[in-house]
N, CA, C and O atoms as CSV, one atom per row, in Angstrom:
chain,resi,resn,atom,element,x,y,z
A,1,UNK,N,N,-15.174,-7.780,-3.269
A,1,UNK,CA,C,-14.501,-6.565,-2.841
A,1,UNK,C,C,-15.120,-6.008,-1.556
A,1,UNK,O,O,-14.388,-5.836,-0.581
A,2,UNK,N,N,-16.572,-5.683,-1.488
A,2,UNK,CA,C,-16.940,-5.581,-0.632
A,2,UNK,C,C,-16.657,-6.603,0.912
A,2,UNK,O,O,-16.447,-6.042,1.988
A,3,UNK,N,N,-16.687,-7.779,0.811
A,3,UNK,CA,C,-16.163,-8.544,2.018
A,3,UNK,C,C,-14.891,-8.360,2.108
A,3,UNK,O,O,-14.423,-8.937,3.090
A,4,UNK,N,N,-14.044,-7.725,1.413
A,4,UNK,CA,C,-12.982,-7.655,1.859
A,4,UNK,C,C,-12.924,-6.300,2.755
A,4,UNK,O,O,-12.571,-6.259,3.934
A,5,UNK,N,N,-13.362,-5.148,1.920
A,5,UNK,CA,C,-13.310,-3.952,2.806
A,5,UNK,C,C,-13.998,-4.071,4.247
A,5,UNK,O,O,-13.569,-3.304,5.109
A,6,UNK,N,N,-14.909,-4.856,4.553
A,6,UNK,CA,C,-15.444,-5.012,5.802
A,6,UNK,C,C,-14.413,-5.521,6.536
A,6,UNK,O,O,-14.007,-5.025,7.587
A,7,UNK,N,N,-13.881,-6.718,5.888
A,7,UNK,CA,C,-12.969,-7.441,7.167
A,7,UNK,C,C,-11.647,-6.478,7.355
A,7,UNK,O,O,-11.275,-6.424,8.527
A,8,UNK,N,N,-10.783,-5.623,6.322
A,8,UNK,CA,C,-10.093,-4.906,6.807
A,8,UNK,C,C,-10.904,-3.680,7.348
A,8,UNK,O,O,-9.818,-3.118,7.495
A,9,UNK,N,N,-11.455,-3.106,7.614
A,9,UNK,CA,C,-11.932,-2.510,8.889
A,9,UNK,C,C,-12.651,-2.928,9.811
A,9,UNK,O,O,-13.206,-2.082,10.512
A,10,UNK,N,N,-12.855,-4.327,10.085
A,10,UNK,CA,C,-12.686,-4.791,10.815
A,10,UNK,C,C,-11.203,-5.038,11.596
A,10,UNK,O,O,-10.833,-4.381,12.569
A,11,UNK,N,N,-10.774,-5.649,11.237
A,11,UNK,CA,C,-9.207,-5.476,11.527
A,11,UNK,C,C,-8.943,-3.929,11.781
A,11,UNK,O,O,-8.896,-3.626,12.973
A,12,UNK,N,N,-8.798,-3.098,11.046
A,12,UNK,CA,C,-8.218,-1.630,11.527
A,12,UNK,C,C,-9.189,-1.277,13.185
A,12,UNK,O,O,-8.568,-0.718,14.090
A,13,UNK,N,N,-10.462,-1.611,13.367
A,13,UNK,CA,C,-10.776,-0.957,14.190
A,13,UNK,C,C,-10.273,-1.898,15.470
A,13,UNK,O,O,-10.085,-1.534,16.631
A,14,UNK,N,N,-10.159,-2.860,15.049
A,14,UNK,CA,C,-9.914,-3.744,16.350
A,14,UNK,C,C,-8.226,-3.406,16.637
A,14,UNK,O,O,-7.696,-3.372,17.748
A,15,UNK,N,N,-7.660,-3.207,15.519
A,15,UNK,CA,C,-6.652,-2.704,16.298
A,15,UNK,C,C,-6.317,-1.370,16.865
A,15,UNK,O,O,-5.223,-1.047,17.328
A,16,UNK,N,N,-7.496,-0.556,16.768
A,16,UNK,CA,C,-7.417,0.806,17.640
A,16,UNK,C,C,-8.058,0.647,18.643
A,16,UNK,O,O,-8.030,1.416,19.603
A,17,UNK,N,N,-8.841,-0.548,18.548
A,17,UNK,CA,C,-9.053,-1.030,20.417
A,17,UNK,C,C,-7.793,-1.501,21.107
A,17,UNK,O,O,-7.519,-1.103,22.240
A,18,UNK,N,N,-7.204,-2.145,20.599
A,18,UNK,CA,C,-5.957,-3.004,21.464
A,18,UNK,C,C,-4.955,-1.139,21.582
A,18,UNK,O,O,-4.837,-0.380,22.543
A,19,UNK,N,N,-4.591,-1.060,20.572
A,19,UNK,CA,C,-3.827,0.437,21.023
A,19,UNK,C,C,-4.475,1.313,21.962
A,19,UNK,O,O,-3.718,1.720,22.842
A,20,UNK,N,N,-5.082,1.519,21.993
A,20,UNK,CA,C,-6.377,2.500,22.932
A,20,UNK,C,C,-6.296,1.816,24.570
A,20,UNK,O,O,-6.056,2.472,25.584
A,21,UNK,N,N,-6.474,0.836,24.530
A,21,UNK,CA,C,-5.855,-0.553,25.628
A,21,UNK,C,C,-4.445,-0.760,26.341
A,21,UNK,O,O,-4.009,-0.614,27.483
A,22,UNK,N,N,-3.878,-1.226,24.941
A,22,UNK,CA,C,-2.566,-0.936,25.849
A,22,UNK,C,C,-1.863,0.390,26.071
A,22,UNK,O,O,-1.339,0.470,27.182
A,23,UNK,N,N,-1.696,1.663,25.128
A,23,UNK,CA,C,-0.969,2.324,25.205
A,23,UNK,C,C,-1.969,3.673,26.056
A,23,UNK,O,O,-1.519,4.572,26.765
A,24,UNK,N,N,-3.180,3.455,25.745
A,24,UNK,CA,C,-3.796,4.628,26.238
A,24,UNK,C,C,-4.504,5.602,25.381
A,24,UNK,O,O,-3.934,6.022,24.374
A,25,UNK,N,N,-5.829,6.045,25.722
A,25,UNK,CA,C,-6.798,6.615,24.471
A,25,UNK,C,C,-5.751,7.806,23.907
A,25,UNK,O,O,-5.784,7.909,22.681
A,26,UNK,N,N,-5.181,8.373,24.330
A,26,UNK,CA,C,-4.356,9.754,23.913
A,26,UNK,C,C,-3.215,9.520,23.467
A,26,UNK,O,O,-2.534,10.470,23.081
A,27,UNK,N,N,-2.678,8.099,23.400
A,27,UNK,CA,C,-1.115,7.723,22.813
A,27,UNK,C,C,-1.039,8.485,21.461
A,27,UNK,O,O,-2.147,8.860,21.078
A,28,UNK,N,N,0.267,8.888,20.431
A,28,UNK,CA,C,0.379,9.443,19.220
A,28,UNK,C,C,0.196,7.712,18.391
A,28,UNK,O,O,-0.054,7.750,17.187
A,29,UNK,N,N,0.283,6.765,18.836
A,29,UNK,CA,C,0.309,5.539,17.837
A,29,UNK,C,C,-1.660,5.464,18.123
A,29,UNK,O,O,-2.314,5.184,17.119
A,30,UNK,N,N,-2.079,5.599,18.834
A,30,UNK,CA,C,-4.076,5.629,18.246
A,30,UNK,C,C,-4.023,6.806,17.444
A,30,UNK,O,O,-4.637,6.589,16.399
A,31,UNK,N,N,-3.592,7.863,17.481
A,31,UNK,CA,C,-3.734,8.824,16.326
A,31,UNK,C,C,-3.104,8.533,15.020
A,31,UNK,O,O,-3.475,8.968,13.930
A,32,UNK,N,N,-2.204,7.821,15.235
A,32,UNK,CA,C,-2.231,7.207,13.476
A,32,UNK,C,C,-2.546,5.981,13.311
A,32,UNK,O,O,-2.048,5.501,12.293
A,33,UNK,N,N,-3.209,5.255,13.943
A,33,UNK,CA,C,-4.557,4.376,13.397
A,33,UNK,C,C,-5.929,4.391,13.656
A,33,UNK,O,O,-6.775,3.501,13.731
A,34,UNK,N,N,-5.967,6.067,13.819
A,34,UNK,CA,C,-7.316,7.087,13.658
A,34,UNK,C,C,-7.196,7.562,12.111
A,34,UNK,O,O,-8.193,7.674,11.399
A,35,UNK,N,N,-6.033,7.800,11.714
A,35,UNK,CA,C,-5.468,8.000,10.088
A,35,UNK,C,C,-5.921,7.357,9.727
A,35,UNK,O,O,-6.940,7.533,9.058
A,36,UNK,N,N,-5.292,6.032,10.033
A,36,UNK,CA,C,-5.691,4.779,9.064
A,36,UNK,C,C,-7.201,4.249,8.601
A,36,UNK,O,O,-7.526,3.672,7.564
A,37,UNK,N,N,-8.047,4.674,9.803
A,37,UNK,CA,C,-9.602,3.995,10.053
A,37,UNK,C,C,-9.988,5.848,8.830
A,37,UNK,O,O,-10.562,5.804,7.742
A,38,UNK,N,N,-9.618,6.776,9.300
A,38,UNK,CA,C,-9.990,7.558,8.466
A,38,UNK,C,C,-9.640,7.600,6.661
A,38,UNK,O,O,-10.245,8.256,5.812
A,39,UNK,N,N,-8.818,6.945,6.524
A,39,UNK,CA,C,-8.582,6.789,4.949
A,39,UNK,C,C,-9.627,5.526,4.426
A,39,UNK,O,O,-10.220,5.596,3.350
A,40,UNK,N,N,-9.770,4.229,5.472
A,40,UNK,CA,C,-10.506,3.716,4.976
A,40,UNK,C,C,-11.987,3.811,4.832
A,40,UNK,O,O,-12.719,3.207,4.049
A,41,UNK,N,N,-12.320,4.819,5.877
A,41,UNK,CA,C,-13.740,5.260,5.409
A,41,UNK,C,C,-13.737,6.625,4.462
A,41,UNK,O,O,-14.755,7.243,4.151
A,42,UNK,N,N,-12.841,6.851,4.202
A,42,UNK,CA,C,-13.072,7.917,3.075
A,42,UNK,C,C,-12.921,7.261,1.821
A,42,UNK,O,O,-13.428,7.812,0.844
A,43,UNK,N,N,-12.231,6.036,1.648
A,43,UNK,CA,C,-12.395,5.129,0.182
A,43,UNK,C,C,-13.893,4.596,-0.005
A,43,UNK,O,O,-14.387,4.124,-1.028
A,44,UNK,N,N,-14.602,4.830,1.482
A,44,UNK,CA,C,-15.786,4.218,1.272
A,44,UNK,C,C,-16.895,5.199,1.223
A,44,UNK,O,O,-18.025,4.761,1.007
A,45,UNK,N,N,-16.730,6.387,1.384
A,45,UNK,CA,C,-17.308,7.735,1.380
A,45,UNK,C,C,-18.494,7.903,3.053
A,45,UNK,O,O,-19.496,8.601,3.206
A,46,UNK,N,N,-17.906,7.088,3.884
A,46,UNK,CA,C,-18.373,7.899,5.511
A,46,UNK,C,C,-17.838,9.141,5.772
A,46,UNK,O,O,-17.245,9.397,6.820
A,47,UNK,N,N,-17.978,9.760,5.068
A,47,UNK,CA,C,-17.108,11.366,5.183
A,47,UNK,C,C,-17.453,11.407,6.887
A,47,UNK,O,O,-16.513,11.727,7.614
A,48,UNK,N,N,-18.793,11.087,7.533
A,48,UNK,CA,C,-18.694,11.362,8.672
A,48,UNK,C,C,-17.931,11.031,9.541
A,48,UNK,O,O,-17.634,11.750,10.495
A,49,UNK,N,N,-17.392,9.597,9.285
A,49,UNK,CA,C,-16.390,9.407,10.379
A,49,UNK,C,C,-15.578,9.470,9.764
A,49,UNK,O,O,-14.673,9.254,10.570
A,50,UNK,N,N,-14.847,9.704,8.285
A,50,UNK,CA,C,-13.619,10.353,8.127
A,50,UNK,C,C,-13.534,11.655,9.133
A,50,UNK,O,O,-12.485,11.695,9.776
A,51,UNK,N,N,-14.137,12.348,9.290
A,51,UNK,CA,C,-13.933,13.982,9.974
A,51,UNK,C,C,-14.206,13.581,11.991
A,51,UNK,O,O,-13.823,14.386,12.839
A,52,UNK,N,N,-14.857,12.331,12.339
A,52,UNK,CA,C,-14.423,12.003,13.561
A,52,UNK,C,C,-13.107,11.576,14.293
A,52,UNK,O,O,-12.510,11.872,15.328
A,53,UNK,N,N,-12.895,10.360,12.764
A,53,UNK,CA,C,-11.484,10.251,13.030
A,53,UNK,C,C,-10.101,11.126,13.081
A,53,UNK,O,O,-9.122,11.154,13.825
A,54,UNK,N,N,-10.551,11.871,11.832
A,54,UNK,CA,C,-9.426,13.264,11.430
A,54,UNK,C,C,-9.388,13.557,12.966
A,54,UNK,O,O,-8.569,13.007,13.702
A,55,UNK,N,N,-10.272,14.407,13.387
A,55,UNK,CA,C,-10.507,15.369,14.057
A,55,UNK,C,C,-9.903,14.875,15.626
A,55,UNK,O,O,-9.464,15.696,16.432
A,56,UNK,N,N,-9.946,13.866,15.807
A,56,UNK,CA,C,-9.416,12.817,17.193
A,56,UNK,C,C,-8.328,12.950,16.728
A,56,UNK,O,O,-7.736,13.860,17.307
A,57,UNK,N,N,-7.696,12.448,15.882
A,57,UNK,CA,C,-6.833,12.221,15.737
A,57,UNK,C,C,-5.717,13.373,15.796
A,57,UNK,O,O,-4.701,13.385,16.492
A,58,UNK,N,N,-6.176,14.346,14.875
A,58,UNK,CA,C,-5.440,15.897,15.177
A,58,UNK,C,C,-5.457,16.547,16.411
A,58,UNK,O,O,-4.697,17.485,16.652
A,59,UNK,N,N,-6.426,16.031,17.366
A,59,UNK,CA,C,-6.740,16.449,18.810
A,59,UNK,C,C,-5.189,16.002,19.795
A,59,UNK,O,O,-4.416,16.713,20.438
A,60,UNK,N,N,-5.224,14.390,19.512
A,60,UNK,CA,C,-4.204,14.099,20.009
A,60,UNK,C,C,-2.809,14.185,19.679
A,60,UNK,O,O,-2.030,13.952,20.603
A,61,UNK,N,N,-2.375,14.445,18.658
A,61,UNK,CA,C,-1.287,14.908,17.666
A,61,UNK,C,C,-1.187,16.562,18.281
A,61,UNK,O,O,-0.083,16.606,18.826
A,62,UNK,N,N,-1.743,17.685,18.399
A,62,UNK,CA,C,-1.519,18.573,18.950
A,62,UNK,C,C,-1.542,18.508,20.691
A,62,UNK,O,O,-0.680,19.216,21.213
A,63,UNK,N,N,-2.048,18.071,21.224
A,63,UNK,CA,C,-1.749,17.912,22.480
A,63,UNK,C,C,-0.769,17.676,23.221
A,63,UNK,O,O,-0.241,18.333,24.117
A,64,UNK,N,N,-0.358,15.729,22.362
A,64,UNK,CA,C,0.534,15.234,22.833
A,64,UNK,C,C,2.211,15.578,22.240
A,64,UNK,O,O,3.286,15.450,22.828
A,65,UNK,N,N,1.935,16.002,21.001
A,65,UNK,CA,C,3.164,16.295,20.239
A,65,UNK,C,C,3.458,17.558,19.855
A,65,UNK,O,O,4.491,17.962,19.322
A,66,UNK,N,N,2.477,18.160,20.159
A,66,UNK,CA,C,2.657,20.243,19.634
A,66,UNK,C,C,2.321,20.671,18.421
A,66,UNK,O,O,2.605,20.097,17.370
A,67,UNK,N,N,1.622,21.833,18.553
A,67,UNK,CA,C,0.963,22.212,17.036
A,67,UNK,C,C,1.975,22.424,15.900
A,67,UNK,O,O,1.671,23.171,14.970
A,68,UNK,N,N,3.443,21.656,15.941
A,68,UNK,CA,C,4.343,22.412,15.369
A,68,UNK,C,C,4.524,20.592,14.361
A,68,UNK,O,O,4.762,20.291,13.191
A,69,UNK,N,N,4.343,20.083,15.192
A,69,UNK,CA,C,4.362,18.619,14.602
A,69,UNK,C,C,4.056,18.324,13.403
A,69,UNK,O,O,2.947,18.758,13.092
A,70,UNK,N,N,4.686,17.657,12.453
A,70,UNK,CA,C,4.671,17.793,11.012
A,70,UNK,C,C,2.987,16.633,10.769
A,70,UNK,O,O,2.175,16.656,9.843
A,71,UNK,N,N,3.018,15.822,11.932
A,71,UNK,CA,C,1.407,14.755,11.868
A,71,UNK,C,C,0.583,15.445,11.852
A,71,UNK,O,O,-0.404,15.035,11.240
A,72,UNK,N,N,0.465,17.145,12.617
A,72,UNK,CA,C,-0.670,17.860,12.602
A,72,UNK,C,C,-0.862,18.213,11.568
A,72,UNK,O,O,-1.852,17.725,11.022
A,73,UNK,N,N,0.010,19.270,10.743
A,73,UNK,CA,C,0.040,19.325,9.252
A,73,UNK,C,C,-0.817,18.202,8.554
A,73,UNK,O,O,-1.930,18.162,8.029
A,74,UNK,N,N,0.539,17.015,8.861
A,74,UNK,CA,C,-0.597,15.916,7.503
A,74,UNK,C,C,-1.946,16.353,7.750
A,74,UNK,O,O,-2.578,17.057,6.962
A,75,UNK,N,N,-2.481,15.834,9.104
A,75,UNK,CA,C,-3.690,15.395,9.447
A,75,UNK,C,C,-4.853,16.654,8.590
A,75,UNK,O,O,-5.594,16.468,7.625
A,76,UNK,N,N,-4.623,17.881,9.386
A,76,UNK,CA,C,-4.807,19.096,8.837
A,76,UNK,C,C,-5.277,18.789,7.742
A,76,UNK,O,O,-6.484,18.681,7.525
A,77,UNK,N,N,-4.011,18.537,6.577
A,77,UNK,CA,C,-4.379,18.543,5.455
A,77,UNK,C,C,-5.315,17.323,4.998
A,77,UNK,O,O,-6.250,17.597,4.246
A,78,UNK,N,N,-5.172,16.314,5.305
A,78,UNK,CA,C,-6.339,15.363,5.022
A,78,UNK,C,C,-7.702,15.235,5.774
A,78,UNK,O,O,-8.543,14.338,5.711
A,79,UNK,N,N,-7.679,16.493,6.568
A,79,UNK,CA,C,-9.077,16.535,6.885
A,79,UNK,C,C,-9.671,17.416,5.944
A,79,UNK,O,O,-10.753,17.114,5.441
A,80,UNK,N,N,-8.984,18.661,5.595
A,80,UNK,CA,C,-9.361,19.754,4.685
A,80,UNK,C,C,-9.678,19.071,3.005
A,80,UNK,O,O,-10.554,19.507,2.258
A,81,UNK,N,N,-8.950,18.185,2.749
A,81,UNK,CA,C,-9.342,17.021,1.770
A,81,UNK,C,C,-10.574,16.680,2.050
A,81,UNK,O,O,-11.405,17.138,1.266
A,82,UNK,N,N,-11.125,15.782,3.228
A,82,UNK,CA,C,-12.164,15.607,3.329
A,82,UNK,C,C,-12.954,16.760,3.092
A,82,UNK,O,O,-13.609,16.886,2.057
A,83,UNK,N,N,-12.926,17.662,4.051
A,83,UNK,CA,C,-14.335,19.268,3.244
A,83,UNK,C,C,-14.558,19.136,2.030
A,83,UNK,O,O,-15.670,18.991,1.523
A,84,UNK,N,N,-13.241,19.185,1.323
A,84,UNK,CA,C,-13.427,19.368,-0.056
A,84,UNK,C,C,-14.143,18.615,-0.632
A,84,UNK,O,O,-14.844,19.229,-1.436
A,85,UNK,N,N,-14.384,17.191,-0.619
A,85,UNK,CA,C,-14.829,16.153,-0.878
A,85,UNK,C,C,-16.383,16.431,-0.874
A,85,UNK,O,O,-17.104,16.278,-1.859
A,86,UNK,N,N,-16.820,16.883,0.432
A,86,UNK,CA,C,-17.961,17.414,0.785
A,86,UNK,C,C,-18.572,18.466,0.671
A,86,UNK,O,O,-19.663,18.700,1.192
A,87,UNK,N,N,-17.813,19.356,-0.156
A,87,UNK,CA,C,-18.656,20.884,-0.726
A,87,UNK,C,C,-18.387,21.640,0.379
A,87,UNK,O,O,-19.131,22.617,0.292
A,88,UNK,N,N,-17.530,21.744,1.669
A,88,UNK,CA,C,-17.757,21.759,2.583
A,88,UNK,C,C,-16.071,22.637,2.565
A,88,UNK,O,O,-15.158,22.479,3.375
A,89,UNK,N,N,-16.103,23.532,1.386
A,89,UNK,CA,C,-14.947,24.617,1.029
A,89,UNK,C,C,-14.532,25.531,1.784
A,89,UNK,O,O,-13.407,25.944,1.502
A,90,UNK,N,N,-15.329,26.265,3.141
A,90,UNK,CA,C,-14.843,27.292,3.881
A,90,UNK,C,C,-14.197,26.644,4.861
A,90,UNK,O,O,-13.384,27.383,5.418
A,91,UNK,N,N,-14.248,25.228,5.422
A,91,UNK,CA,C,-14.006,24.588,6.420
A,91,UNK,C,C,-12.606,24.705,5.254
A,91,UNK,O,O,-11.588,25.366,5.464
A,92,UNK,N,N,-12.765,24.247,4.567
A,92,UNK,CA,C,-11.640,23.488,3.711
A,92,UNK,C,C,-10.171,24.279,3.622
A,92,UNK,O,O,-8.999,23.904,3.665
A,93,UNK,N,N,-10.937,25.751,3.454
A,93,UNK,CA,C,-9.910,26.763,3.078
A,93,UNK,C,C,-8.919,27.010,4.626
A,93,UNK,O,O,-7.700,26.902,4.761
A,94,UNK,N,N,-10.092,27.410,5.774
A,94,UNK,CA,C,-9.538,27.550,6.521
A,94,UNK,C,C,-8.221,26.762,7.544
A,94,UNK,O,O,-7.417,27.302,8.305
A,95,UNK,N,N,-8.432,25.076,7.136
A,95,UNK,CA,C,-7.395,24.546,7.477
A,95,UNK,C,C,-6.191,24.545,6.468
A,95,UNK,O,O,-5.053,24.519,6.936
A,96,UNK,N,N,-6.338,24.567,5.417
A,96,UNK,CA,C,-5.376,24.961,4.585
A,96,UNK,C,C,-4.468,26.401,4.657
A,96,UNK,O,O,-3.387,26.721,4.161
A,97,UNK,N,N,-5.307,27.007,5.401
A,97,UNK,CA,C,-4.726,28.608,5.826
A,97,UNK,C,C,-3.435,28.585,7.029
A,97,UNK,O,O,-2.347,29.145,7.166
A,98,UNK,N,N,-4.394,27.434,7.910
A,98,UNK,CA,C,-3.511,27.545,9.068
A,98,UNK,C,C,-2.045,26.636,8.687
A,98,UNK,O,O,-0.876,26.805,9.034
A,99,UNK,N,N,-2.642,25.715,7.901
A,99,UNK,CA,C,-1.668,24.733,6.925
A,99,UNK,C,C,-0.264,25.689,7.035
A,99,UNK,O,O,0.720,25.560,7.763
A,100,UNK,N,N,-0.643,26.847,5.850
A,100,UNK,CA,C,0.479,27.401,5.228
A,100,UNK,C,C,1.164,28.551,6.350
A,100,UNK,O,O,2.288,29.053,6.315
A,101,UNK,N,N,0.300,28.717,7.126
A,101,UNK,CA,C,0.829,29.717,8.753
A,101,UNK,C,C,1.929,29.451,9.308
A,101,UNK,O,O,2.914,30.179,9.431
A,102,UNK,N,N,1.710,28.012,9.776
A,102,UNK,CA,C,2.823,26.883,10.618
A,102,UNK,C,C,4.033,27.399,9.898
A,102,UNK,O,O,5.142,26.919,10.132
């Protein structure tokens, strides 16, 4: 199990190099395989780079697509997942606040 989870993130990250490459570090398609690299390190508990990736990823999702964008939401919410995960509840609440604002 373990060699497997390595080689698919291996694979996931290499393909946010080639996207990052061809389309450009700020494209909305690297922000959802900033998702993707972030779900798989949260099955593996890197909460830290779950919340690098989140956090890039919601960067470019509001920028490029507007804070109104239903990806910001997700993202939002699966970063505030992550806090939670991490005891890390005021962070948690507060994106969930802005969550229900939108």
């Amino acid at each position: 199990k373990q060699w497997y989870q390595r080689r698919v993130a291996i694979t996931a990250g290499r393909a946010l190099e080639i996207r990052e490459k061809v389309l450009g570090p700020e494209h909305p398609d690297v922000a959802k395989q900033l998702n993707n690299l972030a779900l798989l390190c949260q099955n593996q508990g890197k909460y830290e780079e779950v919340e690098r990736y989140y956090q890039r990823a919601l960067q470019i999702y509001q920028e490029k697509l507007g804070p109104d964008d239903p990806n910001v939401a997700k993202t939002k919410n699966n970063l505030a997942s992550c806090f939670l995960k991490q005891g890390k509840y005021r962070q948690a609440e507060s994106l969930y606040k802005e969550i229900l604002m939108q």
